[in-house]
Residue frames as qw, qx, qy, qz and C-alpha x, y, z in Angstrom:
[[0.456, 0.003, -0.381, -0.804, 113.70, 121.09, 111.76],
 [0.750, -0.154, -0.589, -0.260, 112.62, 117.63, 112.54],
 [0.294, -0.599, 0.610, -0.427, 112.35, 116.52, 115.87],
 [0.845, -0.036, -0.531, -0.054, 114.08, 112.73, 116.81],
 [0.809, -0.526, 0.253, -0.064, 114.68, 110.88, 119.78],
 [0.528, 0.687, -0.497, 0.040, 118.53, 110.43, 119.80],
 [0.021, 0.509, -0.651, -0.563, 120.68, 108.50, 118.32],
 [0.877, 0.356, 0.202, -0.253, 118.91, 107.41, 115.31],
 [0.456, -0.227, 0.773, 0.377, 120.25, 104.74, 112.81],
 [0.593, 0.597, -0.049, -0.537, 120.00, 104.50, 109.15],
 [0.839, -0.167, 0.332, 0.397, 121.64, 102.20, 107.06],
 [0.354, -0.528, 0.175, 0.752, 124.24, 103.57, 104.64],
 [0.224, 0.187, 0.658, 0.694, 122.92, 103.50, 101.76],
 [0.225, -0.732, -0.638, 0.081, 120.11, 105.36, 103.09],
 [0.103, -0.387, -0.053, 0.915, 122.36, 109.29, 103.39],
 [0.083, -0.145, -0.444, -0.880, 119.89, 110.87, 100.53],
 [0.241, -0.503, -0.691, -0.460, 117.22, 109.98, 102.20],
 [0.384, -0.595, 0.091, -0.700, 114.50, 111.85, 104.40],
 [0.255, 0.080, -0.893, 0.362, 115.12, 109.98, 107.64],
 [0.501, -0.465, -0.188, -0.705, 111.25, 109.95, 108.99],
 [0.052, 0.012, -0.930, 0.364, 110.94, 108.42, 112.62],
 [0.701, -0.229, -0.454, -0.500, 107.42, 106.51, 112.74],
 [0.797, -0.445, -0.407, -0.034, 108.96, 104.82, 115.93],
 [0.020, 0.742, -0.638, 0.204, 111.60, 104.73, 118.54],
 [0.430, -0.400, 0.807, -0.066, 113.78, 102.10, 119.09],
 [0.454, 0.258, -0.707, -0.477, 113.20, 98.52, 118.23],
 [0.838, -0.211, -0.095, -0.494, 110.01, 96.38, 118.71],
 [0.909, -0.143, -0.373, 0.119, 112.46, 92.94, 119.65],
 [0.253, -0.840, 0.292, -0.382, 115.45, 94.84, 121.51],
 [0.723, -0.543, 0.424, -0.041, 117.37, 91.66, 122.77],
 [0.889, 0.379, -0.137, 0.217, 120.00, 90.48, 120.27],
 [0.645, -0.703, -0.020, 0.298, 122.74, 90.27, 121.92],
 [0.595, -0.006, 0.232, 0.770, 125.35, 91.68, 119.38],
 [0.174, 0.574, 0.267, 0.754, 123.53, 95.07, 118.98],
 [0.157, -0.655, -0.405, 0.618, 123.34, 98.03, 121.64],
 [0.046, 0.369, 0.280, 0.885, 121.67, 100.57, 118.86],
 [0.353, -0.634, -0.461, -0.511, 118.84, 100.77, 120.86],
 [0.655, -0.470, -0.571, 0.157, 119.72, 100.33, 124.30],
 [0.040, -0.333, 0.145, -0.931, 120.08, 103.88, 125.26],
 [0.065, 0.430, 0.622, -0.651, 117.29, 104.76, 128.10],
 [0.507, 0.483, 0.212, -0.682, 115.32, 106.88, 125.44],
 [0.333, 0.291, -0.769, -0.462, 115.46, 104.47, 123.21],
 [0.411, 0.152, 0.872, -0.218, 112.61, 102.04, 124.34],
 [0.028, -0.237, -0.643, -0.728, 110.26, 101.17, 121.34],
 [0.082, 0.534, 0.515, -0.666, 107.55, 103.30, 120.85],
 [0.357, 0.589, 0.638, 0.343, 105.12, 104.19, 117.99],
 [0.046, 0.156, 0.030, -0.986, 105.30, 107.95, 117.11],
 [0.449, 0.638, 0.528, -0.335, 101.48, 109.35, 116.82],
 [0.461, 0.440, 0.577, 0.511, 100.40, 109.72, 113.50],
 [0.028, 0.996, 0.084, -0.017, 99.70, 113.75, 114.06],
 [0.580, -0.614, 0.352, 0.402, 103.58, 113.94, 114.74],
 [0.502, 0.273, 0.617, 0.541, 104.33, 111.77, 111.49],
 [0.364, 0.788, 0.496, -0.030, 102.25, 114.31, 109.98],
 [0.013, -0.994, 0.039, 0.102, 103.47, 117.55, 111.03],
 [0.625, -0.341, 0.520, 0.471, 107.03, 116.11, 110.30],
 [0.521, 0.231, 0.682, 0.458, 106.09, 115.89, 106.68],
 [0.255, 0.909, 0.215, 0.251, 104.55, 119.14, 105.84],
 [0.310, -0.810, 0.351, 0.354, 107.65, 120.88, 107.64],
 [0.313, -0.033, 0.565, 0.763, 109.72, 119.20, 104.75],
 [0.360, 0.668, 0.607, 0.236, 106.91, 120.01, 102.58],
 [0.027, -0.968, -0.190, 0.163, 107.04, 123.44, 103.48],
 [0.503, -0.489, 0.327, 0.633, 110.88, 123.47, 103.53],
 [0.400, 0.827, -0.028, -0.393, 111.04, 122.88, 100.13],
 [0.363, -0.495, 0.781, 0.119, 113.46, 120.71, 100.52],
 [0.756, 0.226, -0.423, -0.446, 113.49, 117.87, 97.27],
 [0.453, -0.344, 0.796, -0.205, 112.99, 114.63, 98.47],
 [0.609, 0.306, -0.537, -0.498, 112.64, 111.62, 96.57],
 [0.630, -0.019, -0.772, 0.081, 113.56, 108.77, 99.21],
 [0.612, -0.579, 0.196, -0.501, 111.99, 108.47, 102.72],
 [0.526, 0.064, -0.842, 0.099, 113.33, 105.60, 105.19],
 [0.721, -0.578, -0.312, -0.220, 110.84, 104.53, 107.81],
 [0.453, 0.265, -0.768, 0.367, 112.83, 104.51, 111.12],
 [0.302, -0.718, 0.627, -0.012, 113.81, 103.54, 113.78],
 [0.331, -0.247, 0.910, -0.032, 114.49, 99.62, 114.01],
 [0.110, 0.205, 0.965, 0.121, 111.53, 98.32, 113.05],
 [0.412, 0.109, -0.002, -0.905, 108.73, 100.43, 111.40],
 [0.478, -0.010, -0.571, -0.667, 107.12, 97.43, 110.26],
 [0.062, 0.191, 0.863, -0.464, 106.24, 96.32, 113.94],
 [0.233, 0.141, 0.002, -0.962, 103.37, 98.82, 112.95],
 [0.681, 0.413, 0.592, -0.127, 99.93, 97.45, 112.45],
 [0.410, 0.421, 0.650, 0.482, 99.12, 97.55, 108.60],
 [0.219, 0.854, 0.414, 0.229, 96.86, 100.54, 109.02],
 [0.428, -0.804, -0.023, 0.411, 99.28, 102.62, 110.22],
 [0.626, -0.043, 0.637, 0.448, 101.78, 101.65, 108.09],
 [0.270, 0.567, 0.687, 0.365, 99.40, 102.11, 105.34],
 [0.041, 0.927, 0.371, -0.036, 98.15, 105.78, 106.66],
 [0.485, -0.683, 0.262, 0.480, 102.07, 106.63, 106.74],
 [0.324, 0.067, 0.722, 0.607, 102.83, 105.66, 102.90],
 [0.046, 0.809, 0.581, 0.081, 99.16, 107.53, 102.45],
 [0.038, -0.978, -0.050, 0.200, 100.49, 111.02, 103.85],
 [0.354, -0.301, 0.563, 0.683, 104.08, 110.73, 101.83],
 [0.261, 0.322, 0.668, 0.618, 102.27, 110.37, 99.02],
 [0.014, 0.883, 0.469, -0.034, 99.69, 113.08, 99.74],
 [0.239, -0.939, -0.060, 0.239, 102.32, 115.56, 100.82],
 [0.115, -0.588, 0.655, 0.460, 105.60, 114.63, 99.00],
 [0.745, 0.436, 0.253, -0.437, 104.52, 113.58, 96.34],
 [0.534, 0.702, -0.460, -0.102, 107.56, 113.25, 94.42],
 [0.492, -0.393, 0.733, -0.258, 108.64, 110.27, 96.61],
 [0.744, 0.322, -0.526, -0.256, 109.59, 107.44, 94.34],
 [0.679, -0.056, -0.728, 0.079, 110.85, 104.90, 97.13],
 [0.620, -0.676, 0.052, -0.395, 109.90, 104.25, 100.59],
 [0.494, 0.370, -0.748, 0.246, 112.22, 102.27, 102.67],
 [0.692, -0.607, 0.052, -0.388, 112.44, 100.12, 106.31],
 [0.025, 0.146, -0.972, 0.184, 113.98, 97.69, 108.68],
 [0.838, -0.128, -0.056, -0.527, 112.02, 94.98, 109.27],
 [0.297, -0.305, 0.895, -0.134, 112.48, 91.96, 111.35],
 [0.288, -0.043, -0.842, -0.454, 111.04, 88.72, 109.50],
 [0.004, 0.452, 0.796, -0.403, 108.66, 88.04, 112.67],
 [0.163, 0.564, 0.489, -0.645, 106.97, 90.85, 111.54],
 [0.204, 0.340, -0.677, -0.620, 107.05, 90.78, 107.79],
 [0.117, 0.083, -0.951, 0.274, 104.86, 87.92, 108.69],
 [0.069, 0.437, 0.501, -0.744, 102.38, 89.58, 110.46],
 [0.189, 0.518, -0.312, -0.773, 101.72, 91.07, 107.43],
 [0.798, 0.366, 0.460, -0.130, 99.23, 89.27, 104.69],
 [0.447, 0.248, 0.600, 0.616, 100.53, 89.11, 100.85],
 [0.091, 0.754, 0.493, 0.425, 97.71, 91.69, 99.85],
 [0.142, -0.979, -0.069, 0.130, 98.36, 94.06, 102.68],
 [0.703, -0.129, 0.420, 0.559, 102.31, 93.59, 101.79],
 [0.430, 0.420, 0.482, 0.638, 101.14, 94.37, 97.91],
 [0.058, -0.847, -0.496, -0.184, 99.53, 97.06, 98.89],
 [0.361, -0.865, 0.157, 0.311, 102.25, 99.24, 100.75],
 [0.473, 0.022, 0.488, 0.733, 104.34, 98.44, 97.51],
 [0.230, 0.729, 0.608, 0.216, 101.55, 100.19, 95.87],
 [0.143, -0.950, -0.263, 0.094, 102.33, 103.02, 98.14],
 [0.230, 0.904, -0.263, 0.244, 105.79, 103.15, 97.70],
 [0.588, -0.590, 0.521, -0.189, 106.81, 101.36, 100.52],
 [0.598, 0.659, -0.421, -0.177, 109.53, 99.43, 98.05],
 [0.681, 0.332, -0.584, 0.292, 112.51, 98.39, 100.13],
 [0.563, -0.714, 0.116, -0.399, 113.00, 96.55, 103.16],
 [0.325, 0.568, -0.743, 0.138, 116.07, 95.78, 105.01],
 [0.846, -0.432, -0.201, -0.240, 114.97, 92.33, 106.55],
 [0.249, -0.690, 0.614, -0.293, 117.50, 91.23, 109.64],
 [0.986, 0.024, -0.150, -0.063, 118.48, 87.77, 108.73],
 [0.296, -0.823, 0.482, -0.057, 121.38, 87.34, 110.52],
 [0.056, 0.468, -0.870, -0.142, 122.36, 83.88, 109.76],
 [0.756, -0.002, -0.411, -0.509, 120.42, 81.07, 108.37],
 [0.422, 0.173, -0.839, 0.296, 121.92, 78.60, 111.38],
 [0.535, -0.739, -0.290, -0.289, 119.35, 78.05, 114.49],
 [0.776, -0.333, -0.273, 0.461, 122.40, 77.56, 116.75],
 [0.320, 0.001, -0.062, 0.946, 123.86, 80.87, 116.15],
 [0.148, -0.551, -0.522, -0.634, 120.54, 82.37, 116.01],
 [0.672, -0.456, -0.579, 0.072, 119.99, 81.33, 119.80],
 [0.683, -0.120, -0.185, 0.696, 123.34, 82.47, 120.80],
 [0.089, 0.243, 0.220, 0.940, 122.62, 86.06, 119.35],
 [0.092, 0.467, 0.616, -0.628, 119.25, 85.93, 121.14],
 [0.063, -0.098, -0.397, -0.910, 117.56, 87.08, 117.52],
 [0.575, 0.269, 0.480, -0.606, 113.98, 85.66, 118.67],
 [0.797, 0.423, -0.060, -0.427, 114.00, 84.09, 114.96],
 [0.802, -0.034, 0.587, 0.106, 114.71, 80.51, 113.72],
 [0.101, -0.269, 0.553, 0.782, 115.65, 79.49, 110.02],
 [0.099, 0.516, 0.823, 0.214, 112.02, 78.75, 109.12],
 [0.055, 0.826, 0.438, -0.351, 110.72, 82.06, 110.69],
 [0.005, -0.750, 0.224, 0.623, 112.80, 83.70, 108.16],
 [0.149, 0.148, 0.787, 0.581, 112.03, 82.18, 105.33],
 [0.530, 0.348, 0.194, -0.748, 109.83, 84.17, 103.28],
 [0.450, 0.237, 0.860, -0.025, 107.19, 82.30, 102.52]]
């Protein structure tokens, strides 16, 4: 029905939901303890927002009930805001019954992200996000090649 760029990742707690790909791959792509992405079609890449669309009215049409969506691939929330925002805009237009949104999200880019535009994709639904804090140590942080320190992951 849907068409993704395999092999996609979810986490586990994530099997009930609609698995929606908004990207491929993942926006940082160099930790060295993870090869989810490092497939050849797996470079990151925003999916166009017609795509996103036409994804969602195919469930719509299905008929399928859906109640959780998880943003994927790696890192939907590389995404500017408005994007972001126009994604959590056509869930709620079209599946309406969509009580939580979900993502990864690397802290660098959680960041990016003001307080108000933040509050504002809660607004939409966009609820829970798994942030990648591997370990709160800068030395192992390095080692792993995460691109993030223990300050850049503190949310502030």
């Amino acid at each position: 029905m849907l068409q993704y760029i395999e092999p996609v990742f979810r986490p586990p707690s994530e099997w009930k939901s609609l698995i929606l790909q908004v990207t491929n791959g993942c926006s940082w792509n160099r930790c060295s303890f993870c090869d989810m992405y490092t497939a050849p079609q797996k470079q990151f890449k925003a999916q166009k927002l017609e795509l996103i669309e036409a994804d969602i009215l195919k469930v719509k049409q299905s008929g399928v009930a859906v109640s959780r969506v998880f943003l994927a691939d790696g890192d939907a929330m590389a995404l500017p805001f408005k994007r972001l925002e126009a994604i959590c805009l056509l869930i709620r237009e079209h599946l309406p019954q969509v009580t939580r949104i979900s993502s990864y999200c690397l802290p660098r880019n959680l960041s990016n992200k003001t307080d108000e535009q933040l509050a504002r994709l809660k607004s939409l639904g966009l609820s829970l996000l798994y942030v990648g804090c591997e370990s709160g140590d800068d030395q192992v942080l390095a080692h792993i090649e995460k691109g993030e320190t223990f300050e850049s992951s503190l949310m502030h």
